[in-house]
C-alpha positions in Angstrom: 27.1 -11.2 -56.9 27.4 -15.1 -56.4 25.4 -16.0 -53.6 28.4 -18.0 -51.7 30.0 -14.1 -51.8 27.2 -13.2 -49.8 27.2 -15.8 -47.4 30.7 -15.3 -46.8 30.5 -11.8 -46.5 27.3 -11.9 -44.3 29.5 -14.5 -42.2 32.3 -12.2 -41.9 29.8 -9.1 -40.5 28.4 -12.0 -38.0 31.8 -12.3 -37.0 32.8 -9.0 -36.4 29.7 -8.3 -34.5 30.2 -11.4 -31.9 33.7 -9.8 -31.7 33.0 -6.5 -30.5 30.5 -8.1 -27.7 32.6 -10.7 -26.5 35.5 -8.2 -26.2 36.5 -4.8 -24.6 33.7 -2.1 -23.8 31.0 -4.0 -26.3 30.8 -7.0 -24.1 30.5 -5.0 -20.7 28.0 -2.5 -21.7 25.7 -5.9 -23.4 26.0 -8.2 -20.4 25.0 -4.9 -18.1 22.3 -4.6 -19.8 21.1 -8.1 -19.8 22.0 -8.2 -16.2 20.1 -4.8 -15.7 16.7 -6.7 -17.7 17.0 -9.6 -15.5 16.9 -7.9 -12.6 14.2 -5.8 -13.5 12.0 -9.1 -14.3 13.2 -10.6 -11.1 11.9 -7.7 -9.3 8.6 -7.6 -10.5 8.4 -11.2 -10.1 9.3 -11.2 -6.9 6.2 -8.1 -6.2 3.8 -11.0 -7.8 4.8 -13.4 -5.4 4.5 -11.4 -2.4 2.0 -8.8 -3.3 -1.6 -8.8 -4.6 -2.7 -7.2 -8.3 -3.0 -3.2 -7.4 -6.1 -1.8 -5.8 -7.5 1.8 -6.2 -9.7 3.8 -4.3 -9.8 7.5 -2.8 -7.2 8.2 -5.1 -5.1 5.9 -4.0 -3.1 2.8 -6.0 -1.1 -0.1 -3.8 -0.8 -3.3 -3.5 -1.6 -5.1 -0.4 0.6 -7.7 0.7 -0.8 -11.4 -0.3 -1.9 -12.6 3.5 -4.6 -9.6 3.2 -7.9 -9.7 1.5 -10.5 -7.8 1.4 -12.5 -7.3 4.6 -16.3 -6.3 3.3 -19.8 -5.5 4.1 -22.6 -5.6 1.4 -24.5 -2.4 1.3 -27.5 -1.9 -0.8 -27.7 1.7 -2.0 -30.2 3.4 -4.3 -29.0 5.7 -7.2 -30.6 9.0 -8.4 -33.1 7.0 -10.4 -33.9 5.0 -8.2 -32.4 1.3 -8.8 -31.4 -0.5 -6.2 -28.2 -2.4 -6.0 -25.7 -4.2 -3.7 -22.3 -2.8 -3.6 -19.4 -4.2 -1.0 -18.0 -1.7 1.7 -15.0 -1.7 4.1 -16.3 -3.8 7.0 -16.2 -1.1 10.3 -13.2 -1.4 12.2 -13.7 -3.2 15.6 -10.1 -4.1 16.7 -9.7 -1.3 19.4 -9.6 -1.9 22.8 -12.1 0.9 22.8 -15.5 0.1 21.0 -17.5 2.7 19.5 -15.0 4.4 17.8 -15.1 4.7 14.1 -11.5 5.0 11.5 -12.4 8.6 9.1 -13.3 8.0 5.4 -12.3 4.4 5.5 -12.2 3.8 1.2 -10.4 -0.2 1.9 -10.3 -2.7 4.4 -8.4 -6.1 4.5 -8.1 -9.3 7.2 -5.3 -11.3 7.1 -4.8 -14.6 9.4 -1.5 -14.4 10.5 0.8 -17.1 12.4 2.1 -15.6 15.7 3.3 -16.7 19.0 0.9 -16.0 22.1 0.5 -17.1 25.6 3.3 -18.8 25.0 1.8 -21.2 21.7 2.0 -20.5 17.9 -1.7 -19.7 16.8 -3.5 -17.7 13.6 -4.1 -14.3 14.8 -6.3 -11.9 12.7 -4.0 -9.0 11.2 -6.1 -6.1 9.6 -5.0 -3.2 7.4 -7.4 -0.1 6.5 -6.8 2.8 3.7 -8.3 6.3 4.8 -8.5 9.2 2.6 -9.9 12.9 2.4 -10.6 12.7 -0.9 -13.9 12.4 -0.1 -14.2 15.2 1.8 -13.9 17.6 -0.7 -16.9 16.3 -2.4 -18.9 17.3 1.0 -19.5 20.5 1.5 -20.3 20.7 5.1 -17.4 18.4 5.2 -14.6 20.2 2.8 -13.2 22.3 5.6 -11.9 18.9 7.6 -9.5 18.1 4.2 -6.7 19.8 5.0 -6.5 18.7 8.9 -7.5 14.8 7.9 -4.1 13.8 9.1 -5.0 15.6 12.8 -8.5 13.6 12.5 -6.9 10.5 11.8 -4.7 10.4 14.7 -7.6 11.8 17.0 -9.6 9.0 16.1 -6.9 6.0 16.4 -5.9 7.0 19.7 -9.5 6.9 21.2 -9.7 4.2 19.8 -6.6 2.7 21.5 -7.5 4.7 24.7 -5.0 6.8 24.3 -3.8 11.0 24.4 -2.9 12.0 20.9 1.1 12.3 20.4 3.1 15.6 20.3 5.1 16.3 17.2 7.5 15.9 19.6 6.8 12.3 20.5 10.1 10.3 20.1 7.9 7.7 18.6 7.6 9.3 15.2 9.3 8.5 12.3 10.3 8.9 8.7 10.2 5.9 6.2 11.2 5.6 3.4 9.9 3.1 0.8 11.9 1.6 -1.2 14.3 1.5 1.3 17.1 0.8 -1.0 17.4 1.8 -4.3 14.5 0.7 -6.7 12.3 0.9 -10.0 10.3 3.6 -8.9 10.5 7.1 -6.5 11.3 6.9 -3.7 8.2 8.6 -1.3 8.6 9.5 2.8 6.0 8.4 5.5 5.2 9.6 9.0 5.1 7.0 11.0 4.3 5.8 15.0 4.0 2.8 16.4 1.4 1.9 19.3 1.6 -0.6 21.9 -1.8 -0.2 23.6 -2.0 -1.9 27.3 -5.6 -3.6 26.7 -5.8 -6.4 24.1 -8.5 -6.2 21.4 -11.7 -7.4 22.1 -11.3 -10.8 20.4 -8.2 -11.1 23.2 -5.5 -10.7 20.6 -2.7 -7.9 21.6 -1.8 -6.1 18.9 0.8 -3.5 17.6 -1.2 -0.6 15.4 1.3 1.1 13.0 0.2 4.1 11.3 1.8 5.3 8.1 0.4 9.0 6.8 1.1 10.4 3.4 0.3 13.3 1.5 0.5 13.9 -2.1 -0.5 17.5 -3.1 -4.6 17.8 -1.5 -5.1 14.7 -0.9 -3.9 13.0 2.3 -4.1 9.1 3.1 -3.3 7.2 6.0 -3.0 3.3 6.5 -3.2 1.5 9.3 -1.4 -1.4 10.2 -3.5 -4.0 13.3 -1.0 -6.5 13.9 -0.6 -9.3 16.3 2.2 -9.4 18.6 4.8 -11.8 17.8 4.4 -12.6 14.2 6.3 -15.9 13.0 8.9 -15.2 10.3 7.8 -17.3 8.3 5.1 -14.3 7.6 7.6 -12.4 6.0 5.4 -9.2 6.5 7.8 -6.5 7.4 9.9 -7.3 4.0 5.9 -7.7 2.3 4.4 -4.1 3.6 8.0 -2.6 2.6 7.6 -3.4 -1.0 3.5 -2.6 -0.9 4.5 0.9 0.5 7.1 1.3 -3.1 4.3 0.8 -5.3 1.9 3.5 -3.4 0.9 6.4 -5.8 -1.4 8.8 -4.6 -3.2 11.0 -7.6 -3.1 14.6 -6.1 -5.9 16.1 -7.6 -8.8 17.3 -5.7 -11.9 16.0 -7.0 -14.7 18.0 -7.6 -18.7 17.8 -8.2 -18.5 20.4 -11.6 -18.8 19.0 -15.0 -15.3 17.4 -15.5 -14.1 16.7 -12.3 -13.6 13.7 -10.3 -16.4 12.7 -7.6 -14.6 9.5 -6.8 -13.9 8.7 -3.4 -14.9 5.5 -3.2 -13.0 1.8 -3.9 -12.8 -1.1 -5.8 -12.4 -4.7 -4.5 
């Protein structure tokens, strides 16, 4: 066949095909899905402008919202062989208006300098955000039997801490959230969560607001909590920011074990 035939005929196919996509259903169901692949990109771009790269540990995947970074320690520890090395910890929580008091199975801790109005003057305020997990726990076993009340110990802990009586499950404070709030990329997941306004500022003379967010995903429970100074500029952004860090949470809900094959991991990686 002459080669102009097949030009022409090629041409004519073109044609027919820009036809049926600029026209009736084949137009519609193109430009939804180009609209439905653009706003998929936007959406992730806009988690890599306000969120960091993910972070594991204790089972745990999320990412922190950019203002926090990692708050650490170094430790030196000796393996089973004997070699020494330095490995970076979550720095001990000292935030509360009660000292001495220690977060459970802390596996990540961040710091955050955040712009807030107090005493009546905009200032950077020290935010912090800790990740607790019992996956730990069932590596212990003096320690295994706490696992399944970790959420109990948690919120023992936090309100000595704050100087303050545990809540009832009654406690109007309480809440469910869910993250994303509107329809999203991934599942949605529910949170208990309280809010606590503690009379006595922190030690560094900061008041802060302490939200705690617990989660459970099969055996393994996790908690986060939220130090945050009290009027936080806009500007911040960080309710909108620790909404979209709570979508990407997944929680892997297998219990770990010490046997050949299982998972002793309950530590983090910064």
């Amino acid at each position: 066949m002459p080669l102009s035939k097949l030009t022409s005929r090629a041409g004519r196919a073109a044609a027919c095909l820009l036809g049926l996509l600029t026209a009736g259903c084949g137009s519609s169901f193109y430009e939804a899905r180009l609209d439905a692949t653009a706003n998929y990109f936007g959406y992730l771009h806009k988690l890599d402008e306000n969120l960091h790269a993910p972070w594991s540990g204790g089972g745990i995947t999320v990412r922190v919202p950019k203002q926090f970074v990692p708050d650490t320690v170094k430790q030196e520890v000796t393996d089973e062989a004997g070699t020494s090395s330095e490995v970076a910890i979550p720095r001990p929580a000292d935030v509360f208006p009660v000292q001495g008091v220690e977060l459970p199975e802390v596996v990540g801790a961040w710091r955050a300098e955040i712009e807030a109005e107090q005493g009546g003057r905009a200032r950077p305020a020290a935010a912090y955000l800790y990740a607790m997990s019992n996956r730990g726990l069932f590596l212990d076993e003096e320690r295994a039997g706490d696992a399944d009340d970790f959420h109990g110990i948690v919120l023992s802990q936090v309100t000595s801490a704050l100087g303050e009586a545990p809540p009832a499950p009654t406690d109007k404070r309480w809440r469910q959230e869910q993250f994303p709030a509107a329809k999203g990329y991934v599942p949605k997941k529910t949170l208990t969560a309280i809010t606590f306004t503690p009379t006595q500022p922190s030690p560094d003379g900061v008041v802060r607001t302490y939200d705690l967010y617990l989660y459970q995903q099969g055996d393994i429970h996790v908690a986060f909590l939220y130090a945050l100074p009290t009027g936080i500029s806009s500007t911040e952004r960080l309710t909108e920011r620790i909404e979209m860090s709570f979508a990407t949470l997944e929680v892997d809900p297998t219990r770990p074990t010490n046997a050949p094959g299982g998972v002793p991991d309950g530590g983090s990686r910064f």
